[in-house]
DRENDO-1510 file (C-alpha; in Angstrom, 1 decimal, always signed):
<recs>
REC; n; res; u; v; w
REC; 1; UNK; +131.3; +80.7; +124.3 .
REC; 2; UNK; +132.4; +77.9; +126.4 .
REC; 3; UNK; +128.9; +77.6; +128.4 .
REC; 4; UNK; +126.5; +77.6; +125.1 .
REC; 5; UNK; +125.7; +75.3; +122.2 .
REC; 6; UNK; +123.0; +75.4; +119.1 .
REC; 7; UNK; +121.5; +72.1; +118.0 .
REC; 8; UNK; +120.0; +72.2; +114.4 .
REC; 9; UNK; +116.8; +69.6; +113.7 .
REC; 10; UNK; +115.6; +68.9; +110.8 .
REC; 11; UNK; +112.0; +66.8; +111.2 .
REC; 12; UNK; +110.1; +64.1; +109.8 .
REC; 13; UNK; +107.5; +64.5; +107.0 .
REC; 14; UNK; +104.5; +66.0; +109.1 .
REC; 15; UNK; +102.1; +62.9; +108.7 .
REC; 16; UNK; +105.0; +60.8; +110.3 .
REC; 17; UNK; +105.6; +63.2; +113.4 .
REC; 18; UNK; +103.6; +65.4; +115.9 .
REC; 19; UNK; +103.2; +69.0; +115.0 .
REC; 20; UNK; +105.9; +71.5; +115.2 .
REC; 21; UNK; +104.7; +73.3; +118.0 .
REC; 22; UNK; +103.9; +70.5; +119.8 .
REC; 23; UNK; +107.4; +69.4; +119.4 .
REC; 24; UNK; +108.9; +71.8; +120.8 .
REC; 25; UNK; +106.6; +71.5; +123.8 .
REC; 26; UNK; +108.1; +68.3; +124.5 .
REC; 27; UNK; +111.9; +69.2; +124.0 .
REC; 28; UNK; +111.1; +72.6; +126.0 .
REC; 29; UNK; +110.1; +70.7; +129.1 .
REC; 30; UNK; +112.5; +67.8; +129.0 .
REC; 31; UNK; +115.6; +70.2; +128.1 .
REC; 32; UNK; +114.7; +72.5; +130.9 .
REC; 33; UNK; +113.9; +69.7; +133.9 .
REC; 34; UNK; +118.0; +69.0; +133.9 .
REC; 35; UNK; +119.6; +71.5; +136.7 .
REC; 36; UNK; +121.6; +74.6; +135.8 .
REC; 37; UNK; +120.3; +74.1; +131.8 .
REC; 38; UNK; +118.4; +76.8; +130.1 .
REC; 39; UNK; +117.0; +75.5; +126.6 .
REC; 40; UNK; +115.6; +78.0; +124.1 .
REC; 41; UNK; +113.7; +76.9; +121.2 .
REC; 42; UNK; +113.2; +78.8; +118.0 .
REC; 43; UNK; +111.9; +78.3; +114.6 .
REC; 44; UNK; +114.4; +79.3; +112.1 .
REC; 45; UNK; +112.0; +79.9; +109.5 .
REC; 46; UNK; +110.7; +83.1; +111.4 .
REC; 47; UNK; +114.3; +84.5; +111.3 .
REC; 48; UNK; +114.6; +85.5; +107.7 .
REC; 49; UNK; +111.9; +88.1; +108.4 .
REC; 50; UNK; +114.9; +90.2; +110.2 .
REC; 51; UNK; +118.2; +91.3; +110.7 .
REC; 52; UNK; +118.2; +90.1; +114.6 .
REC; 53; UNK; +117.5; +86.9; +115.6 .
REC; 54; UNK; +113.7; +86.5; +114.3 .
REC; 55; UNK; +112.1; +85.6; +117.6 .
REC; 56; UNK; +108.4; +86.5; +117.0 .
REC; 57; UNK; +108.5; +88.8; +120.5 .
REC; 58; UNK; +111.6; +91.1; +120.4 .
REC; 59; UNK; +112.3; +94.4; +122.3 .
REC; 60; UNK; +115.5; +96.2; +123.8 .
REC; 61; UNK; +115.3; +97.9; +127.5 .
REC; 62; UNK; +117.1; +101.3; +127.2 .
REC; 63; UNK; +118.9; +103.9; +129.2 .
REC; 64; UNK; +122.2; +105.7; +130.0 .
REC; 65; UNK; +122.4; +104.3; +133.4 .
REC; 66; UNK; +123.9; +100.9; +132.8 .
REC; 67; UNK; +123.1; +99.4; +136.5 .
REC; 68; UNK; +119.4; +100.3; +136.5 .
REC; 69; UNK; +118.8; +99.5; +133.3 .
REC; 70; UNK; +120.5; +95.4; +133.9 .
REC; 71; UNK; +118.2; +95.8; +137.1 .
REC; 72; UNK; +114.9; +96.9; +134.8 .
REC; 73; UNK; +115.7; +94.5; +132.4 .
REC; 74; UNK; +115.8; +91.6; +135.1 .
REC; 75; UNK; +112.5; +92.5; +136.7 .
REC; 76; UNK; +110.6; +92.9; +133.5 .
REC; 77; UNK; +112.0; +89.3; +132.3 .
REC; 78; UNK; +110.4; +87.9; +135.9 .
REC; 79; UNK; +107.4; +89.7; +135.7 .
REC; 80; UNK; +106.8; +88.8; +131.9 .
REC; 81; UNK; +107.5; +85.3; +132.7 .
REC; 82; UNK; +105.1; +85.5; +135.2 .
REC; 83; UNK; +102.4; +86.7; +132.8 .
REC; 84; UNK; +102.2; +83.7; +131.2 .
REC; 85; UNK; +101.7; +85.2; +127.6 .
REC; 86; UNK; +105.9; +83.8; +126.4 .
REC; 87; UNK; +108.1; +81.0; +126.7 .
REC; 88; UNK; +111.9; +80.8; +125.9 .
REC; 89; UNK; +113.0; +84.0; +127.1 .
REC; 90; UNK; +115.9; +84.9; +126.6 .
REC; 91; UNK; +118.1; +88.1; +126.6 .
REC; 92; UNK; +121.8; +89.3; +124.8 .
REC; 93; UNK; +122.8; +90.3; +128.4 .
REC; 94; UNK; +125.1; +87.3; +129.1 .
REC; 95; UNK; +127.8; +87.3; +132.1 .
REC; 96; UNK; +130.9; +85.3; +130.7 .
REC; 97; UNK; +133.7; +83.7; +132.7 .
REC; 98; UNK; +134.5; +84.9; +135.6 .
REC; 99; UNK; +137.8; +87.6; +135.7 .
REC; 100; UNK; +140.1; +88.6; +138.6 .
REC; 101; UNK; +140.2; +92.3; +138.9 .
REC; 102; UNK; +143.2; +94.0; +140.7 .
REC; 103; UNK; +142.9; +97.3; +142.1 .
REC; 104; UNK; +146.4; +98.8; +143.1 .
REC; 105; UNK; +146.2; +100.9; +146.6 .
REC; 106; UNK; +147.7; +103.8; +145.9 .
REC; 107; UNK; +148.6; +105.5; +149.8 .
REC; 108; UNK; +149.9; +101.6; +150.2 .
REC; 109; UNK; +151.8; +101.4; +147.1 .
REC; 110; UNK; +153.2; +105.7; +147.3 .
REC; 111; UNK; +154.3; +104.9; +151.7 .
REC; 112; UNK; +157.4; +101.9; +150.1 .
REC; 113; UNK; +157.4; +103.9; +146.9 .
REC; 114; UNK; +156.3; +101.2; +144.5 .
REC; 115; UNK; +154.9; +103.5; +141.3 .
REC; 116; UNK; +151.4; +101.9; +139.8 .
REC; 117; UNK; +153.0; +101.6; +136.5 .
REC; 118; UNK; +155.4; +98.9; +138.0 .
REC; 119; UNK; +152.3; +97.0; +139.7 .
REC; 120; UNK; +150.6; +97.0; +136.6 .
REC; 121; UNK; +153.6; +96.0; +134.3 .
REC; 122; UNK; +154.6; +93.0; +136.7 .
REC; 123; UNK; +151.4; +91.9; +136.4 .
REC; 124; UNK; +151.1; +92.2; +132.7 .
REC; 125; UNK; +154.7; +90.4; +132.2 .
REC; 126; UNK; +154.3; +87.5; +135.0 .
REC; 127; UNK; +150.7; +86.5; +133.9 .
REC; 128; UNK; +149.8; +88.2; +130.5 .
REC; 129; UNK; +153.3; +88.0; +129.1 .
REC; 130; UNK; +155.4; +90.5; +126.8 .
REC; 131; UNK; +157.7; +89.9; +124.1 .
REC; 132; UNK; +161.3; +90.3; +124.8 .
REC; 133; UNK; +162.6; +89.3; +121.4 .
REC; 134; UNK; +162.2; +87.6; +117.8 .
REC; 135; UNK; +163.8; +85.0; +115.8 .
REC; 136; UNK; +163.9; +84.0; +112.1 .
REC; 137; UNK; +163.1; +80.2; +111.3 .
REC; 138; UNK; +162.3; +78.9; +107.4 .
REC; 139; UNK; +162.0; +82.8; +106.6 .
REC; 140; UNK; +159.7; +83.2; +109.3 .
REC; 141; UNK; +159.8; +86.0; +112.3 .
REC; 142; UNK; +158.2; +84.0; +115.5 .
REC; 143; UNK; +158.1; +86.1; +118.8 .
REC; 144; UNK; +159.6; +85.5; +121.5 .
REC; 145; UNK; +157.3; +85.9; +124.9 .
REC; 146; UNK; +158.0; +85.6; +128.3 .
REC; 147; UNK; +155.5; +85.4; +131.6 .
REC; 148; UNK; +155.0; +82.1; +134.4 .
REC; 149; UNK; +153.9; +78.8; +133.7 .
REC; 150; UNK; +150.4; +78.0; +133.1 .
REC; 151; UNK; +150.5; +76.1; +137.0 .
REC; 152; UNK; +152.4; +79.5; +137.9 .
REC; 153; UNK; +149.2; +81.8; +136.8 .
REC; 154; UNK; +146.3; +79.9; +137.1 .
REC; 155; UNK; +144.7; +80.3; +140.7 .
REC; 156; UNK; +144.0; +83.8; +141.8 .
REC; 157; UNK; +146.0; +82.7; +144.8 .
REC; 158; UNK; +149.1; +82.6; +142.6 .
REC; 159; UNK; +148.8; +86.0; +142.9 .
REC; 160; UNK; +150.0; +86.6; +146.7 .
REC; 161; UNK; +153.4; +84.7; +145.0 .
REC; 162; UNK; +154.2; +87.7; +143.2 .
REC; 163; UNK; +156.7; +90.6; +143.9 .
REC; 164; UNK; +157.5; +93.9; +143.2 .
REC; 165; UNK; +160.4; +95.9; +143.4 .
REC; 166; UNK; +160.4; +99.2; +145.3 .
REC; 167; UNK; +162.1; +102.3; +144.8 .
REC; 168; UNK; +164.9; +101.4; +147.1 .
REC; 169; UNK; +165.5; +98.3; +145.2 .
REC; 170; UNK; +164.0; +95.5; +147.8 .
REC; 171; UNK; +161.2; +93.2; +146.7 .
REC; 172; UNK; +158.0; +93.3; +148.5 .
REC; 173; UNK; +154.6; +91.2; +148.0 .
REC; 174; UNK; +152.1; +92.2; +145.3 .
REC; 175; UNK; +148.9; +91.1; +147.3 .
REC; 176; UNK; +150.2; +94.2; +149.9 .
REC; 177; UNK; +149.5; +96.4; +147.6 .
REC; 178; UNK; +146.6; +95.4; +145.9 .
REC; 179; UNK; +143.4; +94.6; +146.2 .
REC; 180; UNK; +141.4; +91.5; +143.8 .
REC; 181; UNK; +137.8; +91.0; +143.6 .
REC; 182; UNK; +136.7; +88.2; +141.6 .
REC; 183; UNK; +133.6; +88.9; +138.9 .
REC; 184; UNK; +132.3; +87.4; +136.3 .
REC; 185; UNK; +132.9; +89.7; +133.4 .
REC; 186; UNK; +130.0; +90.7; +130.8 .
REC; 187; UNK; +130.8; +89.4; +126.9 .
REC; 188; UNK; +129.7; +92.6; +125.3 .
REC; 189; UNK; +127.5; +95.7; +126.2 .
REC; 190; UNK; +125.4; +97.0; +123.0 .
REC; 191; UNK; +124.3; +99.7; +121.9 .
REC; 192; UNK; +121.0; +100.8; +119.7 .
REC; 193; UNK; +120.4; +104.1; +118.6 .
REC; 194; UNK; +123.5; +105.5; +120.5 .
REC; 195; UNK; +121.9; +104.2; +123.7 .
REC; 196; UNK; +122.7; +101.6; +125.8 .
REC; 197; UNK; +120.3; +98.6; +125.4 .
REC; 198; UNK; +119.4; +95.3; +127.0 .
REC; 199; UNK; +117.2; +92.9; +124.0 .
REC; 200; UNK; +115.3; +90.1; +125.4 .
REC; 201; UNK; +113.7; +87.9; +123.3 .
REC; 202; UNK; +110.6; +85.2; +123.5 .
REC; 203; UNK; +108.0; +83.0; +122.0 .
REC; 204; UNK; +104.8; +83.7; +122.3 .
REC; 205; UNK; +103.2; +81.2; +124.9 .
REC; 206; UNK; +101.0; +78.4; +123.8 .
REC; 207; UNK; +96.9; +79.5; +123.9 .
REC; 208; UNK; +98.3; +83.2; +123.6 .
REC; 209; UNK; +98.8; +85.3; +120.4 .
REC; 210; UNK; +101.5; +87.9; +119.6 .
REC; 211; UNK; +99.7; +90.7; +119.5 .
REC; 212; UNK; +98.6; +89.9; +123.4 .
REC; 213; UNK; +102.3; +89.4; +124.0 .
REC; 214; UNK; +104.0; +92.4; +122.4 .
REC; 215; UNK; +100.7; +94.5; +124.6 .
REC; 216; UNK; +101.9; +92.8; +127.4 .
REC; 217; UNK; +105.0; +93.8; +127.1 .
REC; 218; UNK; +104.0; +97.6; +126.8 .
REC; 219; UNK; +102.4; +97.7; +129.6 .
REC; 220; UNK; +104.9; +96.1; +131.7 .
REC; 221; UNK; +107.5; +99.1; +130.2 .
REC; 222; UNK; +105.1; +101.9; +131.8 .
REC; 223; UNK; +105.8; +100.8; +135.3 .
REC; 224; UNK; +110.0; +100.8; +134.7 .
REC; 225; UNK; +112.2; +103.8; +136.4 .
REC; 226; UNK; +112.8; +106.9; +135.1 .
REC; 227; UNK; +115.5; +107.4; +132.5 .
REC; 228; UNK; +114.1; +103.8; +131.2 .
REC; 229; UNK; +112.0; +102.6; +128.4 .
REC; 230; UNK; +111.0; +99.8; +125.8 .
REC; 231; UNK; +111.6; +99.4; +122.1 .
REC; 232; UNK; +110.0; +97.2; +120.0 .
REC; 233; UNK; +112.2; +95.6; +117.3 .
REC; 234; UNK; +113.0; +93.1; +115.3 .
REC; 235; UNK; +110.1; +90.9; +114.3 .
REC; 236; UNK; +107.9; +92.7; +116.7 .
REC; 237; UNK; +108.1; +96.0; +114.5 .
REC; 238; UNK; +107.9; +93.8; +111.0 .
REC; 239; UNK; +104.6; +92.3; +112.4 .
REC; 240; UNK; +103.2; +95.8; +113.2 .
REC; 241; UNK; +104.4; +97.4; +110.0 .
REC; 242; UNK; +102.8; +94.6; +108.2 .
REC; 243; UNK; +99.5; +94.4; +109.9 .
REC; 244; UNK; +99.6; +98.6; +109.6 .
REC; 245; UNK; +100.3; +98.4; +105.6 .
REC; 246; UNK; +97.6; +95.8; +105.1 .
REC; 247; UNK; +94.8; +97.6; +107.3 .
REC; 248; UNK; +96.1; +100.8; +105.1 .
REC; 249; UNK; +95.4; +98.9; +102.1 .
REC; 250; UNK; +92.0; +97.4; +102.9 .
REC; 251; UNK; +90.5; +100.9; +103.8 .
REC; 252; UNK; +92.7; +102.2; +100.3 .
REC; 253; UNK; +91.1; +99.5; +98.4 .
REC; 254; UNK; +87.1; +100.3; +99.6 .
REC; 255; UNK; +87.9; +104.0; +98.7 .
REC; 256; UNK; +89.2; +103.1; +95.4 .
REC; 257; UNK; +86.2; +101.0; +95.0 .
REC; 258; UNK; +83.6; +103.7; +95.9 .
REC; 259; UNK; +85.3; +105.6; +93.2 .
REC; 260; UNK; +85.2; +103.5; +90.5 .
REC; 261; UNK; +81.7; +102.0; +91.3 .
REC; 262; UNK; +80.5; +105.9; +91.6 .
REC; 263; UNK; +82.0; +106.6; +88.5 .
REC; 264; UNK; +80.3; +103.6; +87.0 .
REC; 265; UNK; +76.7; +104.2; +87.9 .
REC; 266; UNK; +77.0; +107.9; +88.5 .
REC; 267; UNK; +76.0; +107.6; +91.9 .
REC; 268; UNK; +77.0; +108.3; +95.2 .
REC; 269; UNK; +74.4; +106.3; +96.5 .
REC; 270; UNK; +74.7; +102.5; +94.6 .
REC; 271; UNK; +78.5; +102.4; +95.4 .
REC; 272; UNK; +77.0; +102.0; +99.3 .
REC; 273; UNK; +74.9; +99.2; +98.5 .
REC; 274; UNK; +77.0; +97.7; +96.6 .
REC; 275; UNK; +79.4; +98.1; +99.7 .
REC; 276; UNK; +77.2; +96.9; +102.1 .
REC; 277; UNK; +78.2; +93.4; +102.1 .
REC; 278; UNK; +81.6; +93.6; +102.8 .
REC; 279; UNK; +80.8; +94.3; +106.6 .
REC; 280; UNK; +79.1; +90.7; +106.0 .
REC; 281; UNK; +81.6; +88.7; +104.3 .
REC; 282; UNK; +84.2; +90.0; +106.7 .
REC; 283; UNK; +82.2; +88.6; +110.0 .
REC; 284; UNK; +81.8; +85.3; +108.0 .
REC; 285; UNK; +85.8; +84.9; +107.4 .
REC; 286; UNK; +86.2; +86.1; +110.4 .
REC; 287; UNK; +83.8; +82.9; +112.1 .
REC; 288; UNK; +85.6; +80.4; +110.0 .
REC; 289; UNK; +89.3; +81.4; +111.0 .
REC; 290; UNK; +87.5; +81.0; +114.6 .
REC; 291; UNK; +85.9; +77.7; +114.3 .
REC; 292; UNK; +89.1; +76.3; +112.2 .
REC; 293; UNK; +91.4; +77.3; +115.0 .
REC; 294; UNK; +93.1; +80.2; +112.8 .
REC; 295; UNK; +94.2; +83.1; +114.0 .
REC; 296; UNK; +94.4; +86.6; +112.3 .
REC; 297; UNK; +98.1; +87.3; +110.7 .
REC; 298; UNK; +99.4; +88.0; +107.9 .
REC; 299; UNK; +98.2; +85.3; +105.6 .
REC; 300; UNK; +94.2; +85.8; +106.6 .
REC; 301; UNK; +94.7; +89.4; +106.0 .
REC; 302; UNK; +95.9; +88.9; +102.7 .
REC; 303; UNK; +92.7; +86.3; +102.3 .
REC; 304; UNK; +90.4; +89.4; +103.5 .
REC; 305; UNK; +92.0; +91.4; +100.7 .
REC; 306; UNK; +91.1; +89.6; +98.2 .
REC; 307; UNK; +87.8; +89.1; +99.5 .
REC; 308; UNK; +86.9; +92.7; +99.4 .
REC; 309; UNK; +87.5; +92.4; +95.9 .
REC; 310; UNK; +85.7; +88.9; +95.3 .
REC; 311; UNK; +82.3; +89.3; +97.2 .
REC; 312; UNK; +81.5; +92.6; +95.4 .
REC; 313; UNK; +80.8; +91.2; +92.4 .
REC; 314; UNK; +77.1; +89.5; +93.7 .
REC; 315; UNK; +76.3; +93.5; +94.4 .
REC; 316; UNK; +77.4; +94.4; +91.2 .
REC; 317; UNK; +75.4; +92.3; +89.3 .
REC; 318; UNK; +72.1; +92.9; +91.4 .
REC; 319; UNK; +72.3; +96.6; +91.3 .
REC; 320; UNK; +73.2; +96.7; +87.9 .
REC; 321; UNK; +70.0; +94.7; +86.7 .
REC; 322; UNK; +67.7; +96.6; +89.0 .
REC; 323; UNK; +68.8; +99.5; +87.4 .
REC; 324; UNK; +68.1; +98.3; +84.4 .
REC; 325; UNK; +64.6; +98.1; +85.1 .
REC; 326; UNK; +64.0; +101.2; +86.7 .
REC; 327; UNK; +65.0; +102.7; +83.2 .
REC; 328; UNK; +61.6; +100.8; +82.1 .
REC; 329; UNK; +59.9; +102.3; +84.5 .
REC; 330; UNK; +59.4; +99.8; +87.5 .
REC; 331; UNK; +59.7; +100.7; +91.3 .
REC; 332; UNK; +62.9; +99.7; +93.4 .
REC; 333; UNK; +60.5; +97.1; +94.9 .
REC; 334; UNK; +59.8; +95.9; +91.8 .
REC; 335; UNK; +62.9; +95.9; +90.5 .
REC; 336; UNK; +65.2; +93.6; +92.9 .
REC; 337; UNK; +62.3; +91.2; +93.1 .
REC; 338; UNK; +63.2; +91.0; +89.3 .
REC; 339; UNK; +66.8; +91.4; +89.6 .
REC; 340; UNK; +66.6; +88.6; +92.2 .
REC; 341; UNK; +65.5; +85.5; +90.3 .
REC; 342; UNK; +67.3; +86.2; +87.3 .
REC; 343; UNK; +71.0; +86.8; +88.6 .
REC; 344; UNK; +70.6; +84.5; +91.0 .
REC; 345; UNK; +72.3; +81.6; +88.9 .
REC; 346; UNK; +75.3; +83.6; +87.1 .
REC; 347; UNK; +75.8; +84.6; +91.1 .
REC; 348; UNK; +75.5; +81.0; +92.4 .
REC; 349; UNK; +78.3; +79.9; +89.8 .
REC; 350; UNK; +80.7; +82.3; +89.9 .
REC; 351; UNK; +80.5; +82.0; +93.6 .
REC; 352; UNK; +80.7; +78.1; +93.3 .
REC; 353; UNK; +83.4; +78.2; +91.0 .
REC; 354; UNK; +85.9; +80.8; +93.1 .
REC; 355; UNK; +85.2; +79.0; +96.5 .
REC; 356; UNK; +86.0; +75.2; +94.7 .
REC; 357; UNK; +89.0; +77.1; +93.8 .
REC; 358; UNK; +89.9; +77.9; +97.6 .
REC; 359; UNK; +89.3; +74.4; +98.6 .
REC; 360; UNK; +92.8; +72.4; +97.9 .
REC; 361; UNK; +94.9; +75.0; +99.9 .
REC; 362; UNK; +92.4; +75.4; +102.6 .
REC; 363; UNK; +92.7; +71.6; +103.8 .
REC; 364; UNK; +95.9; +72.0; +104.0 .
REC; 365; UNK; +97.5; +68.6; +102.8 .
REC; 366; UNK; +100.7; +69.7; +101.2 .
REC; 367; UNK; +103.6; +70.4; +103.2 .
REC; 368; UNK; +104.1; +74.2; +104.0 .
REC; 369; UNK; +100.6; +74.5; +103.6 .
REC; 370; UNK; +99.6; +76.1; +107.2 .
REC; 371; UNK; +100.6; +79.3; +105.7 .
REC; 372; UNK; +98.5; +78.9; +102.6 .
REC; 373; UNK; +95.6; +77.8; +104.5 .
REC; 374; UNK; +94.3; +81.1; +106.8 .
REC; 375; UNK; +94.0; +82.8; +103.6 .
REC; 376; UNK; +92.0; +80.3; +101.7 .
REC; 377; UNK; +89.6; +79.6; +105.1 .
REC; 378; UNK; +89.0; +83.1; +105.3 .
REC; 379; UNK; +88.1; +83.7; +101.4 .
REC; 380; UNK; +85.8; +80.2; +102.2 .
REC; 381; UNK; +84.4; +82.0; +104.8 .
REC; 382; UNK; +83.4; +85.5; +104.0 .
REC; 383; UNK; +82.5; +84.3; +100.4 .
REC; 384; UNK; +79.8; +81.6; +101.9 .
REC; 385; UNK; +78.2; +84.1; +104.1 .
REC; 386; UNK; +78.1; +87.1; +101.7 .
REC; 387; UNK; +76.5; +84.6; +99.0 .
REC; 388; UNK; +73.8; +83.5; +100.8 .
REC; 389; UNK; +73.4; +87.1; +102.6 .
REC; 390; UNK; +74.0; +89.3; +99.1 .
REC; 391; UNK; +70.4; +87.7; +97.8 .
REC; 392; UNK; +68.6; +89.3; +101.2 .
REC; 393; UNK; +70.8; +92.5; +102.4 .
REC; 394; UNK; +72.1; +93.9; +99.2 .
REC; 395; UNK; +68.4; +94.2; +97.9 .
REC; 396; UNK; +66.7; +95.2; +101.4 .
REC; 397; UNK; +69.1; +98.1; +101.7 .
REC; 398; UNK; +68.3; +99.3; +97.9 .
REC; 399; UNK; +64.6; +99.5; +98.5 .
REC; 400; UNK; +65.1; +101.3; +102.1 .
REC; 401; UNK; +68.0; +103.7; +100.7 .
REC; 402; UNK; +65.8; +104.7; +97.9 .
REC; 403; UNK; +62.7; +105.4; +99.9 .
REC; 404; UNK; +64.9; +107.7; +101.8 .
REC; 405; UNK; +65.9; +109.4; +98.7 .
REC; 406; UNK; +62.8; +109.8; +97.5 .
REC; 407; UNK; +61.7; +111.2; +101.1 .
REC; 408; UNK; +64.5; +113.4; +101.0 .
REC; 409; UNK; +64.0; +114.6; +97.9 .
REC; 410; UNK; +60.5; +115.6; +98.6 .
REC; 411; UNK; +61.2; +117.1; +102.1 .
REC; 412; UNK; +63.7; +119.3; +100.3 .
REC; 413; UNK; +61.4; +120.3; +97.5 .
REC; 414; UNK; +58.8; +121.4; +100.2 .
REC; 415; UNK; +61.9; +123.7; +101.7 .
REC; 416; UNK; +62.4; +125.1; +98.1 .
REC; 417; UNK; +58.5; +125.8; +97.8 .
REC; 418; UNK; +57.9; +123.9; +95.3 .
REC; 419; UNK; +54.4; +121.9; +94.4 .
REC; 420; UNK; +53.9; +119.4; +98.1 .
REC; 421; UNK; +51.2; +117.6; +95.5 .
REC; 422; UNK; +52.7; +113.9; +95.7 .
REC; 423; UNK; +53.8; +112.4; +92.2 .
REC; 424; UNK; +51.4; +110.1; +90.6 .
REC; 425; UNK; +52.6; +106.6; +90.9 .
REC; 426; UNK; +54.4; +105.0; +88.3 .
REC; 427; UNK; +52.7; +102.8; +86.2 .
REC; 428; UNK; +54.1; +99.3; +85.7 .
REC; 429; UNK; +54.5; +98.5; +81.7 .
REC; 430; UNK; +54.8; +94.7; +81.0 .
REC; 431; UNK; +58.2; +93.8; +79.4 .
REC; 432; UNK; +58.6; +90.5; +77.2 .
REC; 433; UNK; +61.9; +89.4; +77.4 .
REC; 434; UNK; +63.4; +87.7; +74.4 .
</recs>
């Protein structure tokens, strides 16, 4: 339209220039300070996520009644403002250039016997124009139109200039039998779902997140009219589906993973203390993505993924050698304290190795590499903590579980009647290890 433009900007290498979204900090403020200028900013590497226009806060105000909903839609763009939580609002309802409407008075037009179809036609022929023949040029057919000239038609106070004929053949003013009303005239009214809808669309707000934002805007929709409501779309619904699918996934993977460890020591027991440290390495990604100044998307989920599968492995190996010497007869005491010293260095490698691994993307050096780095931080993180933690947890919780097995097992021989004579303890038998 006549009263918009788009500016494209591509930027410098990143150590030559400020950061992005301090960039567009600075062109936010100083576009905005000139008078009657609204500036919106947008990344346009957010916009392939969707079919609309890939603002990270999107959602559509919806109802039948079109004023109310043009009023709702207005006070929840104040009031989110007002929170704080987005910047660069902006919305598809756009009023275009401004229109004169006629409205023909029908008693006025009926008492000197002027029908509406002539007001209207005189109208459409003096200002719109019709075509009141052809002709053929260089075997081409060009119309021929007719209406005023442009200084004719212009003003709406050209309009008091023009006459219409009555049914008695005398000429009398159009303005006496109309009425004009000058509007500005909307550029298009959508539609979603068969409803009548209003989008607005933001950025979430520096210090805020847009998870905050999108609650925010929920919260604002409770308190519209009746008849009125909010839907999330756009890139608001991809990040939900997304964050949905991969919380799905992380419960679908520890499952999974009870199953398979269950299977594997024919337990339903050491598939839980194997587990145990996942809790763990979860609060340590979870610290670094805080202290680094990372927030929890879509990338640092993916890292927590593939730290459920990473940080089990210390477990593993404990669990598995302490079993091992339970089958040669020592306690569960006795047993981690061997388990302990002797997988310690396979553990401290393996974890050494994968976390040397995570180290290039997670600082970050490389251009594009602010998506790459959440994920690495948090694998960093969670596989740190559950390291040093695997050595005291993992073999705390064996001993306890199994002295609660062993008390439940008793407890439910007593309820069976069986012998309540305690077992003699088991005898430790040296073992020489080749």
């Amino acid at each position: 339209s006549v009263n918009s433009g788009n500016m494209n900007l591509t930027l410098l290498p990143r150590d030559e220039r400020m950061s992005q979204a301090e960039f567009a900090q600075v062109l936010r403020k100083e576009l905005n300070s000139y008078p009657g200028l609204r500036a919106v900013v947008q990344d346009l590497s957010q916009a392939g996520f969707t079919a609309q226009r890939g603002f990270p806060v999107e959602f559509s105000v919806r109802g039948s009644d079109w004023d109310k909903l043009v009023e709702a839609s207005q006070s929840l763009r104040d009031q989110l403002t007002a929170s704080g939580k987005v910047v660069d609002l902006d919305t598809d309802y756009q009023l275009g250039q401004p229109e004169l409407r006629i409205t023909p008075d029908r008693a006025r037009a009926a008492d000197v016997g002027v029908p509406i179809q002539a007001v209207a036609s005189t109208v459409n022929a003096l200002v719109g124009g019709v075509r009141v023949g052809k002709y053929s040029s260089g075997g081409r057919r060009i119309d021929v139109r007719m209406r005023l000239l442009a200084d004719q038609r212009s003003r709406p106070e050209d309009l008091s200039l023009l006459k219409v004929r009555t049914a008695n053949n005398t000429l009398v003013p159009l303005s006496s039998l109309v009425t004009q009303q000058e509007l500005p005239a909307l550029q298009a009214i959508t539609r979603r779902d068969r409803e009548r809808a209003i989008s607005l669309f933001a950025n979430v707000a520096p210090g805020s997140n847009q998870e905050e934002a999108l609650a925010t805007v929920e919260q604002l929709g409770k308190n519209l009219p009746g008849g009125i409501r909010v839907v999330a779309g756009g890139a608001s619904v991809a990040f939900r589906d997304s964050m949905s699918s991969l919380i799905f996934a992380l419960f679908l993977g520890i499952a999974v993973a009870y199953m398979v460890l269950g299977a594997q020591f024919n337990s339903f027991l050491h598939p839980v203390t194997v587990l145990t440290i996942l809790p763990l390495s979860v609060a340590g990604a979870s610290f670094a993505l805080l202290v680094t100044g990372n927030t929890l998307n879509i990338f640092s989920m993916i890292g927590l993924l593939l730290l459920m599968g990473i940080v089990k492995k210390n477990s593993i190996i404990l669990v598995d050698y302490a079993l091992q010497q339970r089958e040669l007869g020592l306690d569960a005491m006795q047993a981690m304290l061997r388990a302990g010293p002797v997988r310690l260095r396979p553990i401290l490698m393996t974890s050494t190795a994968t976390m040397m691994s995570a180290v290039p993307a997670a600082l970050a050096l490389g251009a594009g590499s602010e998506t790459r780095a959440p994920m690495s931080i948090a694998v960093l993180g969670g596989l740190s903590v559950s390291t040093v933690l695997s050595l005291l947890v993992v073999p705390a919780f064996y001993v306890v579980a199994d002295r609660y097995k062993t008390r439940l097992g008793r407890w439910l021989s007593r309820g069976k009647g069986g012998d309540e004579t305690p077992p003699s303890p088991e005898v430790s038998r040296p073992v020489t290890h080749g």
